[in-house]
C-alpha positions in Angstrom: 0.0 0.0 0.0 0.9 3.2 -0.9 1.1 6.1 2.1 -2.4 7.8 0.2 -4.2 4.3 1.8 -5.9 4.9 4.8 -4.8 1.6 5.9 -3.8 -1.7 4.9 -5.9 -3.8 3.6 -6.4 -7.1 4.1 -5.3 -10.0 2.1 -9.1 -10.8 1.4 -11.0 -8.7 -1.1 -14.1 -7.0 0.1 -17.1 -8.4 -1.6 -18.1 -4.8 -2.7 -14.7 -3.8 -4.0 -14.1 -3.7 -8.1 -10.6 -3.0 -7.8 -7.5 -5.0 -7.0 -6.4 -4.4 -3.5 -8.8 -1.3 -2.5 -7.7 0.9 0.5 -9.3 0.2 3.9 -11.4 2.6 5.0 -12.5 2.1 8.7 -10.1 4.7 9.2 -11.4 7.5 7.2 -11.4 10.6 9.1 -14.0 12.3 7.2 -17.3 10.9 4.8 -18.7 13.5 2.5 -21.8 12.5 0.9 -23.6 13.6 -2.5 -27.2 14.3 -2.0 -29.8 13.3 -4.4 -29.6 9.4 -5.0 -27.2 8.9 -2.4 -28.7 10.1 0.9 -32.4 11.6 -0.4 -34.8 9.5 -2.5 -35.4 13.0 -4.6 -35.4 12.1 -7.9 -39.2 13.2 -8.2 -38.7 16.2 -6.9 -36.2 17.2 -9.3 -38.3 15.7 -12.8 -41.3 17.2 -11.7 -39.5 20.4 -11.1 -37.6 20.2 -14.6 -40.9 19.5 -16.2 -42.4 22.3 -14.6 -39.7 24.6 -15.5 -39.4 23.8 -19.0 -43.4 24.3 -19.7 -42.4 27.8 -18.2 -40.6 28.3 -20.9 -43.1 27.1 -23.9 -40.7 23.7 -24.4 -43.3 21.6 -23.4 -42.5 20.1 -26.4 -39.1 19.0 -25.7 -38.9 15.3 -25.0 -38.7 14.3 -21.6 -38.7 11.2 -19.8 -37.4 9.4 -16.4 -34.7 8.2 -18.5 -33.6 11.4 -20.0 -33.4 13.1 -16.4 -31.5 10.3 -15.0 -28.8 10.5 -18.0 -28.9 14.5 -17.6 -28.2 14.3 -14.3 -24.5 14.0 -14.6 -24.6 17.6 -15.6 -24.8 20.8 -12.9 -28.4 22.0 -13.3 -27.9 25.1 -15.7 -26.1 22.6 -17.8 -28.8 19.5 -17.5 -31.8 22.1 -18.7 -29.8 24.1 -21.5 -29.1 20.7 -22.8 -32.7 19.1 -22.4 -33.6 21.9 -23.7 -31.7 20.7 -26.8 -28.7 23.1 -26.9 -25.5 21.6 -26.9 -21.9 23.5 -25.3 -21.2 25.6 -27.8 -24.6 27.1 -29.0 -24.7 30.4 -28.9 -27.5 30.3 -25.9 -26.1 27.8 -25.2 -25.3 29.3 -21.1 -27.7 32.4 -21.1 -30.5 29.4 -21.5 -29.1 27.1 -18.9 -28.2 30.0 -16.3 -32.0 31.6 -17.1 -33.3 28.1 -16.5 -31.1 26.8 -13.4 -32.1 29.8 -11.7 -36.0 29.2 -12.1 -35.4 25.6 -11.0 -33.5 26.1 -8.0 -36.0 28.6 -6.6 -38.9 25.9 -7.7 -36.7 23.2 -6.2 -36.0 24.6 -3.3 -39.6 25.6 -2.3 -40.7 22.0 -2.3 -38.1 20.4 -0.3 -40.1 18.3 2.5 -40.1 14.6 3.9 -42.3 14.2 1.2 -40.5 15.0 -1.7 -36.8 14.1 -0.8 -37.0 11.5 2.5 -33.7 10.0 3.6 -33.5 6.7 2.3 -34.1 3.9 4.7 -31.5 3.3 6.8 -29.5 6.7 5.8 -29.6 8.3 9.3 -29.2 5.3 11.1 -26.1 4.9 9.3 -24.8 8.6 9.9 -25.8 8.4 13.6 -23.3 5.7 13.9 -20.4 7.4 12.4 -17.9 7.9 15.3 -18.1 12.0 16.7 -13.8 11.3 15.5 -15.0 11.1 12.0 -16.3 14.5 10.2 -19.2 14.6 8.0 -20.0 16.7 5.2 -22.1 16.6 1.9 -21.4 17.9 -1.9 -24.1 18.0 -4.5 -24.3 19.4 -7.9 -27.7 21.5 -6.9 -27.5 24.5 -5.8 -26.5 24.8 -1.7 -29.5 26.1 -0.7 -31.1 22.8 -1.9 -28.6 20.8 0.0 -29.2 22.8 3.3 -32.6 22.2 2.8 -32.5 18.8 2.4 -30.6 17.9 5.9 -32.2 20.2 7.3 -35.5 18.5 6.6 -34.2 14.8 7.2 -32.6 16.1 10.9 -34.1 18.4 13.1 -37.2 18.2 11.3 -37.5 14.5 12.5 -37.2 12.2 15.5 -33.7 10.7 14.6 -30.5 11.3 17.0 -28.7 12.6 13.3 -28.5 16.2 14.1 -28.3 19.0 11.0 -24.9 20.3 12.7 -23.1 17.1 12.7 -22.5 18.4 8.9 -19.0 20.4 9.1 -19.4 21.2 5.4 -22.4 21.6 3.1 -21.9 22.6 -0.6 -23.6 22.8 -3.7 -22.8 23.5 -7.7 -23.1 27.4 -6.9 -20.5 27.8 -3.7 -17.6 25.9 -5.1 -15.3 27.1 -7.6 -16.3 24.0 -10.2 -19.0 21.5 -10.0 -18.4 18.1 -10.6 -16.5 15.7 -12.2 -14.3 18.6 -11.1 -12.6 18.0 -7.7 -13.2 21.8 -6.8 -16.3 20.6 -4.2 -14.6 18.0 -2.5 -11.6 19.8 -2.1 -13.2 22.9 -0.5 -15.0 20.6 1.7 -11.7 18.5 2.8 -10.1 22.2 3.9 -13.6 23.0 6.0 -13.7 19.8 8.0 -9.8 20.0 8.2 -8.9 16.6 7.0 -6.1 15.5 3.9 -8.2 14.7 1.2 -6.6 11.2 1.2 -8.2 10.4 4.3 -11.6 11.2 3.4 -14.1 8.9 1.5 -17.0 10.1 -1.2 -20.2 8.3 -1.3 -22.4 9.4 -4.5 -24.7 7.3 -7.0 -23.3 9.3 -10.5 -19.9 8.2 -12.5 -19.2 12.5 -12.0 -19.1 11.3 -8.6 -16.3 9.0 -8.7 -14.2 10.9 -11.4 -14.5 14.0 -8.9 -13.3 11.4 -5.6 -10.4 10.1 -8.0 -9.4 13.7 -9.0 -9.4 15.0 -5.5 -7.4 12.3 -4.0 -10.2 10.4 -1.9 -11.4 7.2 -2.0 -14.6 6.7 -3.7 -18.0 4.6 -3.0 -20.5 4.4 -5.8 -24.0 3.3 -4.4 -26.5 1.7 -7.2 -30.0 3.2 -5.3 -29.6 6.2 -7.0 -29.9 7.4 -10.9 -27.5 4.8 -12.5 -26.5 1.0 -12.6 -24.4 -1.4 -11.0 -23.1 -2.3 -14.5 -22.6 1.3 -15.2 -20.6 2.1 -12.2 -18.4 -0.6 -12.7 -18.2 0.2 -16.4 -17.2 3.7 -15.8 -14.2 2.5 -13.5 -14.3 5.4 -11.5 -15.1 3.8 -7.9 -12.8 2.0 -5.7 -15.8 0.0 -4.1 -20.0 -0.1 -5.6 -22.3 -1.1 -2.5 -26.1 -2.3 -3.1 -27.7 -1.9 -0.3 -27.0 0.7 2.7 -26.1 -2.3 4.7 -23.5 -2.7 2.5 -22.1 1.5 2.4 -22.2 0.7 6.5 -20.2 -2.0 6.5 -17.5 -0.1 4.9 -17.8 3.1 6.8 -16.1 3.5 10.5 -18.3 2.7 13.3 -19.1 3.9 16.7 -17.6 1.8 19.3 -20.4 0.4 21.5 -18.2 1.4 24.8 -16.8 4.6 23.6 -19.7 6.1 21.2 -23.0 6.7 22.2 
C-alpha cells in the first residue's frame, strides 16, 4: 500500500470492491456525501420540477422522460436544462439558457423540499448516527446549496432521529464551489472546511461525475446503485474504488461507533 491508503488492507477482497487491492477505510477521518440518489430519495422532486420549468418556458415540447433526467443528471443544473432543452456546449444560448433556466429551477426546487419530496433513504440516518463524533461529515451536491441545506435540514431536526443538522462540518452545492463536478473543486473545498487531507476522506455518491471527482481529488470513492444509475454502469465507468447495493453494505465499509466509547 501506498502512504495515500488509509490503511492496509487485508489479504481478502471485500465483496463490494471492483478493484484489486482497494484501501481500507475504517479509518477515514471524514465521509462527505452527494445528495440526491445517495442520501435523499429526490429524484421526483427534481423531474417534476424540470418538467415544470421547462413548460415555463413554452418547451413543453421538448422530449422528456425518467430516463432522460436520469442521463442529464450527470450535468450541474444550468447545464442538465440548457441541454434538455436541446442546446449543446457551444450554441450560442447555449449558457444564457441554462443559467436563465437553473435559476428558475433552483428557486422551484427549493420551495418544495419536504419529507415528502426528498425523505432519507431507509437506513441513511441510522447509518450517519453511527459514524464515530472522531470522524467528520459533510455533503457535496451538484444543486445549488440552498437545496442541499434544505435537504438535511429536513431529514434532521425536522425529524425524531438522533442525526443532528450540525453534525455536517461542510455543506456545498454547484453554486458555492469554484467547479462543479467531475471537477474535484467541491470536495476539495470541503476537505479544507472539515480540516482533514483529502486522502483520508471517502466520497459516497450514485453518479460516475461522482467517482471521477473522488479520484481527482485524491479520496477514496463509493458508488451506491439506489440512486440514478446502474451497478453495470458504475463498474463500467471504473471510477469507484468500491460499488455497494444496499446501505447495509455502504455501512459496513464506513467506520463505526464503538459500542463502549460512542454513544
Amino acid at each position: 500500500m501506498t502512504s495515500s491508503s488509509f490503511s492496509e488492507s487485508s489479504t481478502t477482497q471485500h465483496p463490494c470492491a471492483v478493484v484489486a487491492n482497494p484501501p481500507c477505510t475504517k479509518d477515514a477521518k471524514a465521509v462527505i456525501f452527494d445528495i440526491d440518489g445517495t442520501l435523499a430519495n429526490s429524484w421526483r422532486l427534481g423531474y417534476d420540477a424540470t418538467v415544470v420549468v421547462l413548460q415555463k418556458n413554452d418547451l413543453g415540447h421538448v422530449p422528456i422522460n425518467e430516463e432522460i433526467y436520469h442521463q442529464t443528471c450527470v450535468y450541474p443544473t444550468p447545464e442538465r436544462l440548457a441541454r434538455t432543452a436541446g442546446l449543446q456546449p457551444g450554441d450560442d444560448n447555449f449558457e444564457e439558457m441554462g443559467e436563465t433556466l437553473g435559476a428558475q429551477f433552483d428557486e422551484y426546487y427549493v420551495q418544495l423540499v419536504s419529507l415528502a419530496t426528498c425523505e432519507f433513504y431507509d437506513g441513511i440516518a441510522s447509518m450517519l448516527s453511527n459514524l464515530p463524533s472522531t470522524v467528520q461529515l459533510g455533503a457535496l451536491t451538484n444543486a445549488c446549496v440552498a437545496y442541499g441545506y434544505a435537504v438535511l435540514k429536513v431529514n434532521t431536526d425536522e425529524t425524531s432521529n438522533s442525526l443532528k443538522y450540525d453534525r455536517f462540518g461542510s455543506i456545498h452545492g454547484a453554486d458555492s464551489v469554484p467547479a462543479a463536478k467531475p471537477n474535484p473543486d467541491g470536495l476539495l473545498v470541503s476537505a479544507k472546511e472539515l480540516n482533514v487531507e483529502p486522502k483520508d476522506c471517502i466520497y459516497v455518491g450514485d453518479a460516475i461525475g461522482d467517482g471521477k471527482a473522488a479520484r481527482a481529488a485524491g479520496m477514496m470513492s463509493i458508488g451506491v446503485t439506489w440512486g440514478s444509475n446502474s451497478e453495470d454502469k458504475l463498474r463500467d465507468a471504473q471510477v469507484f474504488d468500491y460499488i455497494c447495493r444496499t446501505r447495509d453494505e455502504l455501512q459496513e465499509l464506513l467506520p463505526q461507533a464503538s459500542t463502549n466509547n460512542e454513544s
